[in-house]
C-alpha positions in Angstrom: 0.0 0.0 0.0 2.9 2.5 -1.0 0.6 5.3 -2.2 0.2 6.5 1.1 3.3 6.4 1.9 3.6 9.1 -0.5 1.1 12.1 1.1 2.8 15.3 1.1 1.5 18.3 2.5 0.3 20.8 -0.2 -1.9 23.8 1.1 -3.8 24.8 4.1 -6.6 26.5 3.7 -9.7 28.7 5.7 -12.6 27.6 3.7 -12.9 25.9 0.5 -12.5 29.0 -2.0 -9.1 28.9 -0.8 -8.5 25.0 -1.7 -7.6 25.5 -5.1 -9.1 23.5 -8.4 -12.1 21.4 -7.1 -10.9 18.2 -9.8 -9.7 14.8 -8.8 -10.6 12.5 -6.3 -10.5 13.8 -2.2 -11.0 11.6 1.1 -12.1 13.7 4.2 -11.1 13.2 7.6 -13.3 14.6 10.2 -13.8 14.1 13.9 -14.3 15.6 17.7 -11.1 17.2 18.4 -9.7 14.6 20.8 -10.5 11.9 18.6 -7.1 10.9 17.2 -7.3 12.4 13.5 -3.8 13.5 13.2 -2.4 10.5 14.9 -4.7 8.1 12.3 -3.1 9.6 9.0 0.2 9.9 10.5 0.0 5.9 11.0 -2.0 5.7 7.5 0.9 7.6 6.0 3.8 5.8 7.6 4.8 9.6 8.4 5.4 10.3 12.0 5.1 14.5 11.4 2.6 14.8 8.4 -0.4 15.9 10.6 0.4 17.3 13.3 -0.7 15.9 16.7 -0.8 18.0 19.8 -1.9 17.3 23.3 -3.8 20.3 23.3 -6.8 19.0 21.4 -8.5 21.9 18.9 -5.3 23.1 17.0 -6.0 21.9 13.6 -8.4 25.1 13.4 -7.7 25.2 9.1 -8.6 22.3 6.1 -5.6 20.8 5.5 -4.4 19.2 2.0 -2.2 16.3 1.7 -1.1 15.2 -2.3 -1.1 11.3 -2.6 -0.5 12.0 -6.5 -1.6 14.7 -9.5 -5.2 13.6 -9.1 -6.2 11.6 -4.8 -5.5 14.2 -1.9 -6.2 13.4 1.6 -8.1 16.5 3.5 -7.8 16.7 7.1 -11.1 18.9 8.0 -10.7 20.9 11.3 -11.6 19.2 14.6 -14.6 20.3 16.1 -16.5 19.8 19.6 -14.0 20.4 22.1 -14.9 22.4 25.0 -12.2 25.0 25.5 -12.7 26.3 21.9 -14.7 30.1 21.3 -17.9 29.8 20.3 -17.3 32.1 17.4 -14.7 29.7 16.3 -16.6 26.7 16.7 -19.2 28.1 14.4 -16.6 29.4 12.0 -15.2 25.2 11.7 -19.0 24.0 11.5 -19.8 26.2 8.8 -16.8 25.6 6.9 -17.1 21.4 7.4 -21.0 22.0 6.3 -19.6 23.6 3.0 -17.0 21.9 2.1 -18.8 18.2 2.4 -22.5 19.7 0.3 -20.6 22.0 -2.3 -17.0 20.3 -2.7 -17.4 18.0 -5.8 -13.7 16.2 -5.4 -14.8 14.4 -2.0 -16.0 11.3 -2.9 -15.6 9.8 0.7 -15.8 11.1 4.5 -14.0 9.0 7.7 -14.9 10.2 10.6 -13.5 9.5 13.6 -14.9 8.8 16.9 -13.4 7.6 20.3 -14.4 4.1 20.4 -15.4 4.4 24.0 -17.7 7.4 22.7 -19.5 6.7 19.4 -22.1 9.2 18.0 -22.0 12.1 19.7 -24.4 15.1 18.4 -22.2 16.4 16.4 -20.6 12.7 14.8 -24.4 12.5 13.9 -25.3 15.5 12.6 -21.5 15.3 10.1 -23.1 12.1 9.0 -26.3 13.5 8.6 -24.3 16.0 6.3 -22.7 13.2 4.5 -25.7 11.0 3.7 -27.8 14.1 2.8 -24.6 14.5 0.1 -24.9 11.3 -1.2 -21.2 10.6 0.3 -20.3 7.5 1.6 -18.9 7.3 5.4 -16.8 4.9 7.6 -17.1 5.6 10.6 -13.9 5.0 12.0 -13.5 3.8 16.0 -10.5 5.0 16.8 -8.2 4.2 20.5 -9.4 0.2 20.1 -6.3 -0.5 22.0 -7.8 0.8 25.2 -10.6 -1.8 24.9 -10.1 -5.7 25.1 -11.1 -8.1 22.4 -14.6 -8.9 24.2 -15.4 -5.2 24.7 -14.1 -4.3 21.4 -16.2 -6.5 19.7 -19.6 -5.7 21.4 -18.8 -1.9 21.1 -18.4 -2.5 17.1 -21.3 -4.7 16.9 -23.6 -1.6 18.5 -22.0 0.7 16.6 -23.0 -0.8 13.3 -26.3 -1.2 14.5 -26.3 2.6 15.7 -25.3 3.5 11.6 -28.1 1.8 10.1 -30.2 4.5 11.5 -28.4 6.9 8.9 -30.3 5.6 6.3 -27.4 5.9 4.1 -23.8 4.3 3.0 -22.1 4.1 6.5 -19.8 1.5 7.4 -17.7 1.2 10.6 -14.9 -0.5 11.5 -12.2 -0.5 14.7 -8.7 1.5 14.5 -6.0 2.0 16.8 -2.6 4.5 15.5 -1.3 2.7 18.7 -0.9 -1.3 17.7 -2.5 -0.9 14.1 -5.9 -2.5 14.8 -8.1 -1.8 11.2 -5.4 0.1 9.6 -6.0 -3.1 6.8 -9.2 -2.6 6.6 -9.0 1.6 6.8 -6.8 1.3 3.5 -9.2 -0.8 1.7 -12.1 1.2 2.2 -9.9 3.9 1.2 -8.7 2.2 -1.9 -12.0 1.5 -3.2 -12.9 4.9 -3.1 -10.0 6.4 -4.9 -10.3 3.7 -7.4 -7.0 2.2 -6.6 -8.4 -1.4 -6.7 -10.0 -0.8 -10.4 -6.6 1.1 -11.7 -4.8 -2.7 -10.7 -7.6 -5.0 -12.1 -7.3 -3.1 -15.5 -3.5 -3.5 -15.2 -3.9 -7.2 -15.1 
């Protein structure tokens, strides 16, 4: 899976009229600030610096781009939902995650990223509402699996998925940890499949 290993950073950006040409194929990341977003595409991308984690949840406050190639770009969309954050802020990041997933025409897929010990908050539900109402496909992505064992693991996945057919729409969800690795196999597939990669090799064959 070397094509990840390849994301470089290429803009950051306030809104989406800053983004630059809305062409090629995107894949959002989206989550509650103390979720684990940078730390998941840092262990997607095999890059230990490409997003940047803090312990001070709430600083990715801008949409950044990252380049897999001329055409598939990973976006990491600013965290929202954590308490310490201005209102006027907060309001500022919803209004530009609302935008960019109904009027952006290069996503073609949305992660989002929940703490797998606390699925589905308000605000995971209403970014999925946001996505379905799109027509985008989610996974929704249960991320710190490594503080859970097997047993609990398992039952918290099994009532997540149940929780995501109330969507109504194309939500999967799966189990991911930046820590050991858990679902990083199955993270890339779904991720394949929506930038095509899978088609590109059958046609190759």
């Amino acid at each position: 899976m070397s094509h990840y290993n390849q994301a470089r950073f290429s803009i950051s950006a306030p809104d989406i009229t800053h983004l630059g040409p809305d062409e090629g194929i995107e894949i959002a990341f989206a989550g509650r600030s103390n979720a684990g977003k940078s730390s998941a595409l840092n262990k997607l991308t095999r890059q230990k610096n490409l997003a940047r984690t803090s312990k001070t949840p709430g600083r990715t406050q801008l949409i950044n781009v990252f380049s897999l190639d001329e055409d598939r770009r990973l976006v990491d969309l600013p965290g929202y939902g954590y308490a310490q954050v201005p209102l006027e802020i907060k309001k500022k990041w919803q209004k530009s995650l609302g935008e960019y997933l109904q009027k952006r025409n290069s996503i073609k897929g949305l992660v989002v990223l929940m703490d797998i010990r606390h699925p589905f908050k308000d605000l995971d539900q209403e970014l999925i509402y946001w996505a379905v109402a799109a027509d985008l496909p989610v996974l929704a992505l249960l991320t710190k699996a490594d503080k859970l064992k097997s047993g609990k693991r398992k039952s918290q996945l099994l009532m997540a998925k149940e929780a995501a057919m109330a969507f109504c729409g194309d939500v999967s969800v799966e189990v991911f940890s930046s820590t050991n690795g858990i679902g990083l196999d199955k993270l890339q597939q779904k991720l394949d499949s929506w930038y095509g990669y899978e088609i590109k090799k059958k046609s190759e064959i």
